[in-house]
C-alpha distance (Angstrom), angle and dihedral (degrees) to the residues before:
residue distance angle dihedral
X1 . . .
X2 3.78 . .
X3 3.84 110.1 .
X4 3.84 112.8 -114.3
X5 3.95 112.9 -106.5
X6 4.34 123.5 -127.9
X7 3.77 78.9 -123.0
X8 3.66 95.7 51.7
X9 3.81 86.9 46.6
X10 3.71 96.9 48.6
X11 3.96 93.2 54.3
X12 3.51 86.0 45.4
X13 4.04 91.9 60.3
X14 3.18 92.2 41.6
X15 3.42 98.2 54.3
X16 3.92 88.2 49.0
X17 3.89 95.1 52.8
X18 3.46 90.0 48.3
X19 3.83 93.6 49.4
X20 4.07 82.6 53.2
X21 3.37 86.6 55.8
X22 3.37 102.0 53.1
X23 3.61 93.5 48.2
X24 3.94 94.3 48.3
X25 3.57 83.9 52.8
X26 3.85 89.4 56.6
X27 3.86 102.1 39.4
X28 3.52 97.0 46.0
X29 3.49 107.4 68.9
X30 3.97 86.4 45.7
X31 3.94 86.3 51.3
X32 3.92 92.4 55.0
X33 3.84 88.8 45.3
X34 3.52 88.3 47.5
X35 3.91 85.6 48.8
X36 3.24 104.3 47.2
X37 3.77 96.9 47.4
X38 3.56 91.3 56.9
X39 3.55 87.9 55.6
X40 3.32 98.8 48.9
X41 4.24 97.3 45.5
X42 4.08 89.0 41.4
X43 3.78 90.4 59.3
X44 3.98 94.7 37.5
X45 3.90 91.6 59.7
X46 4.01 100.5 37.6
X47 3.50 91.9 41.1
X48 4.30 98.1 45.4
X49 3.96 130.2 114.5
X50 3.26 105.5 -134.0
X51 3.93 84.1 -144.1
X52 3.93 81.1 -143.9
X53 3.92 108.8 -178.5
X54 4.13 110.1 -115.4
X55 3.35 121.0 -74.8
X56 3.82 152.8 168.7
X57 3.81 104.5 -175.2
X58 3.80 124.4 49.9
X59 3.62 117.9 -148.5
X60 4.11 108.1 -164.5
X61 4.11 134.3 166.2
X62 3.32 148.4 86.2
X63 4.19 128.7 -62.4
X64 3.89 89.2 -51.2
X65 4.00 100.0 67.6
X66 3.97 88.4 18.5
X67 3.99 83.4 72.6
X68 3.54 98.6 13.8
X69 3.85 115.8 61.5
X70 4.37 109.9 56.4
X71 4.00 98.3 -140.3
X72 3.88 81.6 -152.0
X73 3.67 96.4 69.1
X74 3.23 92.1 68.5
X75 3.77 142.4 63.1
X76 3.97 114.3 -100.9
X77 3.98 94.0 -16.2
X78 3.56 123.1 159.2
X79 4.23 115.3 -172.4
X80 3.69 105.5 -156.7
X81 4.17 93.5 169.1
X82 3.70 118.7 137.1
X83 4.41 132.2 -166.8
X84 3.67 118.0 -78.3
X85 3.98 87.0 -0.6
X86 4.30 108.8 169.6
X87 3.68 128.5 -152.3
X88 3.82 90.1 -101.5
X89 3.54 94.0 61.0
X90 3.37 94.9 43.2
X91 3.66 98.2 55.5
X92 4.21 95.3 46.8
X93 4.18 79.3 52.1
X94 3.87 96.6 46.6
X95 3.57 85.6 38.6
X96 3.92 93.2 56.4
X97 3.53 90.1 36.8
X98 3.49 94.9 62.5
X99 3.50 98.1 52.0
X100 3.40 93.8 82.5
X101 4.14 109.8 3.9
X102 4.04 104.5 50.8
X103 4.32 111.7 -175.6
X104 3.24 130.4 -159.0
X105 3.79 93.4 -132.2
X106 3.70 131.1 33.7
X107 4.09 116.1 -162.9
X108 4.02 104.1 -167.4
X109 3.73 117.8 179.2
X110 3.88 107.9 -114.3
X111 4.23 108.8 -177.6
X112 4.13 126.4 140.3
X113 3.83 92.1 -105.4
X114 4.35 79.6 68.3
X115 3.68 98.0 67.4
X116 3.86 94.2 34.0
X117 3.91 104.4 119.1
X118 3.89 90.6 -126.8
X119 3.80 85.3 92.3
X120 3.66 87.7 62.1
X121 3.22 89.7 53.3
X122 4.46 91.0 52.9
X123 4.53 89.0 80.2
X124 4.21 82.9 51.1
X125 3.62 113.9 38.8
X126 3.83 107.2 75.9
X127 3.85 93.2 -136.7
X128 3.61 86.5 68.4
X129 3.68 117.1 22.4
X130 3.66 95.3 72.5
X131 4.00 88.6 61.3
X132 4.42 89.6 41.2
X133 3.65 87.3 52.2
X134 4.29 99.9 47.5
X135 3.49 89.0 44.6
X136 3.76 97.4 47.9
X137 3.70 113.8 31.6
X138 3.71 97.7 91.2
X139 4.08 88.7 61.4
X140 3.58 100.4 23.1
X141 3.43 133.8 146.8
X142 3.77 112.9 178.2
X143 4.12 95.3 146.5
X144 3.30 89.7 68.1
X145 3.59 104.3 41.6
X146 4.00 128.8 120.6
X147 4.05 100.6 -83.7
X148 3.74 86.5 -143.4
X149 4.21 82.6 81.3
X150 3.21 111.4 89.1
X151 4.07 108.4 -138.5
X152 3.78 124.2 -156.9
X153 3.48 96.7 -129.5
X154 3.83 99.9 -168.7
X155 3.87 98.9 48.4
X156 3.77 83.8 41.0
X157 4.52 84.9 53.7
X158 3.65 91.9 42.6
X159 4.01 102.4 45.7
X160 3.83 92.1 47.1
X161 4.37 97.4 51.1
X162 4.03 74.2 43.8
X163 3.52 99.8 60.1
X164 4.40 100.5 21.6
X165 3.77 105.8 30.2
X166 3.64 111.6 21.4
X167 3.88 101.7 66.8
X168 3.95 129.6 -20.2
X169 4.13 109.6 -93.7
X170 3.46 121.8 -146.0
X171 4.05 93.0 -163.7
X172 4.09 111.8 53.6
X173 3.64 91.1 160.5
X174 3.82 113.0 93.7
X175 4.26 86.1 131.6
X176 3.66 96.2 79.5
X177 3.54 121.0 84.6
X178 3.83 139.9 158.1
X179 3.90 151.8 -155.9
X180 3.70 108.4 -48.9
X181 3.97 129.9 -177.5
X182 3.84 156.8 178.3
X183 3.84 137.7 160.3
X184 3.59 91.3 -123.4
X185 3.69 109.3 142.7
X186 4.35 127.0 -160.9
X187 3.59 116.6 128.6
X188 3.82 88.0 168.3
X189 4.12 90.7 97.2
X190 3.52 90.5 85.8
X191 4.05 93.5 126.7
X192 3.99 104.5 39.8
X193 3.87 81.3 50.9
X194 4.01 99.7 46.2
X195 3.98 94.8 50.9
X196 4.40 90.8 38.5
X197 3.73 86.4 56.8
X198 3.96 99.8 40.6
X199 3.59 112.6 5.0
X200 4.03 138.7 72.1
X201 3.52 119.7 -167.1
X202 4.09 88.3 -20.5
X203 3.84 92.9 -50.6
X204 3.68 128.3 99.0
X205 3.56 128.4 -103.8
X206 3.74 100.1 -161.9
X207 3.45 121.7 -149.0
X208 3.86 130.1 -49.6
X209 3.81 116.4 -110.4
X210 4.63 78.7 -166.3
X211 3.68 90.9 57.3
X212 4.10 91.1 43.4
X213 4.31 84.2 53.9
X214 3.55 103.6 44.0
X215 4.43 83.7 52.0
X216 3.79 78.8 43.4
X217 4.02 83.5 58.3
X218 3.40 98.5 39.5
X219 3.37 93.7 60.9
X220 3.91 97.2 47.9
X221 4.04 80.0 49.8
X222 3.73 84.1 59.1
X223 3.75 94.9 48.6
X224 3.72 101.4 43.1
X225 4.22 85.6 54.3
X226 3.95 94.8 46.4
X227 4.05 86.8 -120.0
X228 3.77 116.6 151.0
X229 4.21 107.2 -125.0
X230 3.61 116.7 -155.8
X231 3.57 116.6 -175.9
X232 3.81 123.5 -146.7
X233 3.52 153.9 -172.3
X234 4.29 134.8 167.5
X235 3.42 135.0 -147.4
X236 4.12 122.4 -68.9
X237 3.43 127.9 -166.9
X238 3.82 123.4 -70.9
X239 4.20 90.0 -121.7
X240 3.44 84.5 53.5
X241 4.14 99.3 38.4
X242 3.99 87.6 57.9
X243 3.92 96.3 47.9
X244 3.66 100.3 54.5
X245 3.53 105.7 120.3
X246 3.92 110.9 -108.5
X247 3.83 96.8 -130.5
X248 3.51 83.5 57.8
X249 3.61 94.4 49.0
X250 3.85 97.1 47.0
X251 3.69 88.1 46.9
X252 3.73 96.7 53.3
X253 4.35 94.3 37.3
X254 4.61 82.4 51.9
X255 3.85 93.2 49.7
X256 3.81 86.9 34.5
X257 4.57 89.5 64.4
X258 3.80 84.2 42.8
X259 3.77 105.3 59.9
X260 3.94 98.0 30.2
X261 3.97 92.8 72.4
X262 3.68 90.0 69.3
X263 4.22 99.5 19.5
X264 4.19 134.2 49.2
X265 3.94 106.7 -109.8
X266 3.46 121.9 -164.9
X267 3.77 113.4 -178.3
X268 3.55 110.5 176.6
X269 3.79 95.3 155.4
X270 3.75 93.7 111.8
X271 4.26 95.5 47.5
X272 3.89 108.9 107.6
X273 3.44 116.4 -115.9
X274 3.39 121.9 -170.4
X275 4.25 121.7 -97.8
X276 3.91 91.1 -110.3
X277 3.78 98.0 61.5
X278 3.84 97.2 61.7
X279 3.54 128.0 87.9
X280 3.96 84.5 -164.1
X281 3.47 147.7 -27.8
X282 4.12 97.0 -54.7
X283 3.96 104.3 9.7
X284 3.77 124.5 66.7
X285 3.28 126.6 -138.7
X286 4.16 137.0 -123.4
X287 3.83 88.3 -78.5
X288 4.00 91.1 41.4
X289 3.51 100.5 52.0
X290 3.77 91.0 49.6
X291 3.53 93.3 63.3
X292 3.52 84.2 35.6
X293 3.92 98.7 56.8
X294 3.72 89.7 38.1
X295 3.75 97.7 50.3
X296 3.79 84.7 50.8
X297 3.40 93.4 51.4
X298 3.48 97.1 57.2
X299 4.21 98.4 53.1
X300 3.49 83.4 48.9
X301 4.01 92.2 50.9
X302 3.88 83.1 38.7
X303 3.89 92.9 61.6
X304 3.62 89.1 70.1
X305 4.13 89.2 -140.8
X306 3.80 107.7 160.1
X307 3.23 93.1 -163.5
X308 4.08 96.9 74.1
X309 3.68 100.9 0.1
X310 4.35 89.6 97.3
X311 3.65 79.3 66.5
X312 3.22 109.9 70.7
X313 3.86 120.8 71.7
């Protein structure tokens, strides 16, 4: 083999450096637009007013108190819940929420489906992740979160250069939701919704000790702002009642005793409602969540606690 030349060398670096060139030349403009759109988005969402209408109670949680708790029953109330929405979520929302907006009252939904370890499973599983990760990048803070959650690092990548480095955004907040409704009625679900909420690929998932924290924070959120939390749930479906799984149930009824010495609980998931009022096996429909909101209403008005009872209508 022919020994290569200083010449042939030389034109060989040269060739290189200019190919480096070249391809500086083509990255960095992309780089600084890359840059500056990061800037630009990072700002937008730490720096926004929520422009949140006034309020005095809180309504936050997932699809239950997203469809079951009419705002407009009450005095001041603002229902910022959103589908499928997990304690983590909630408590980077609450917690940027109260930065600014602090209410007397915060009414959290609190059911057995919320410590089931299938929420965990909502920053993995790719059907899901993609939604977590819109919602939740503005507030987000996945450094610091339990390492027993499994995080889907490249939809987590790929939505954040989407919505900070790709283009600037003029809407950041996909993490505030609100009271949503129909008269839709088909309690006949039952089974789709048992094994969504507690089962993966016909096992169980058990409960999450991450979602049990993060309500653990929540609360001590609630404390260290002086803001009354009551915890809720409403009625499902008797096909559904009987199938939820019992280390679920035990789970929820043990952490249940421990936060009501120090927080109003009211668990009405058990109370039979009749077929009419659901729009399907665990959600209630417009007619449901009147009598829901109402009922509610009326232990809270019951309690006699002047510090929220001028609230309610």
């Amino acid at each position: 083999m022919a020994p290569v030349s200083n010449r042939n060398l030389f034109i060989s670096n040269f060739d290189m450096k200019k190919f480096i060139k070249k391809l500086s030349l083509f990255f960095i403009p992309i780089l600084i637009y890359f840059g500056t759109n990061i800037i630009l988005n990072y700002h937008a969402y730490n720096d926004v007013d929520l422009n949140l209408k006034k309020f005095d109670i809180l309504i936050d949680g997932d699809s239950h108190t997203h469809r079951g708790i009419n705002p407009d029953k009450f005095n001041n109330a603002l229902n910022i819940s959103q589908n499928g929405e997990p304690y983590v979520i909630s408590f980077w929302k609450i917690k940027k929420v109260f930065k600014k907006n602090i209410p007397d009252t915060l009414i959290l939904g609190f059911a057995p489906h919320n410590i089931s370890a299938f929420n965990d499973l909502k920053f993995s599983n790719e059907k899901w992740a993609y939604e977590m990760f819109k919602r939740s990048y503005p507030i987000q803070d996945y450094y610091n979160l339990n390492k027993k959650i499994k995080l889907n690092y490249y939809i987590l990548f790929k939505t954040w250069m989407k919505f900070n480095a790709l283009k600037i955004w003029e809407d950041h907040i996909q993490y505030i939701g609100h009271y949503e409704n129909s008269n839709l009625n088909d309690p006949s679900d039952w089974e789709s919704s048992i094994k969504r909420h507690y089962y993966e690929d016909d096992n169980l998932v058990g409960n999450s000790e991450t979602a049990i924290s993060y309500l653990d924070s929540i609360v001590n959120l609630c404390i260290s702002k002086n803001v009354k939390l009551i915890l809720v749930s409403h009625p499902v479906h008797k096909t559904y009642q009987t199938h939820i799984p019992e280390i679920n149930l035990n789970r929820f009824n043990k952490l249940k005793r421990k936060l009501e010495k120090n927080n109003t609980i009211i668990d009405l998931t058990f109370k039979k409602y009749p077929d009419s009022l659901f729009y399907n096996s665990d959600h209630l429909n417009t007619d449901g969540a009147e009598r829901y909101t109402n009922e509610l209403i009326g232990i809270l008005k019951g309690m006699q606690d002047t510090l929220f009872v001028a609230n309610f209508r």
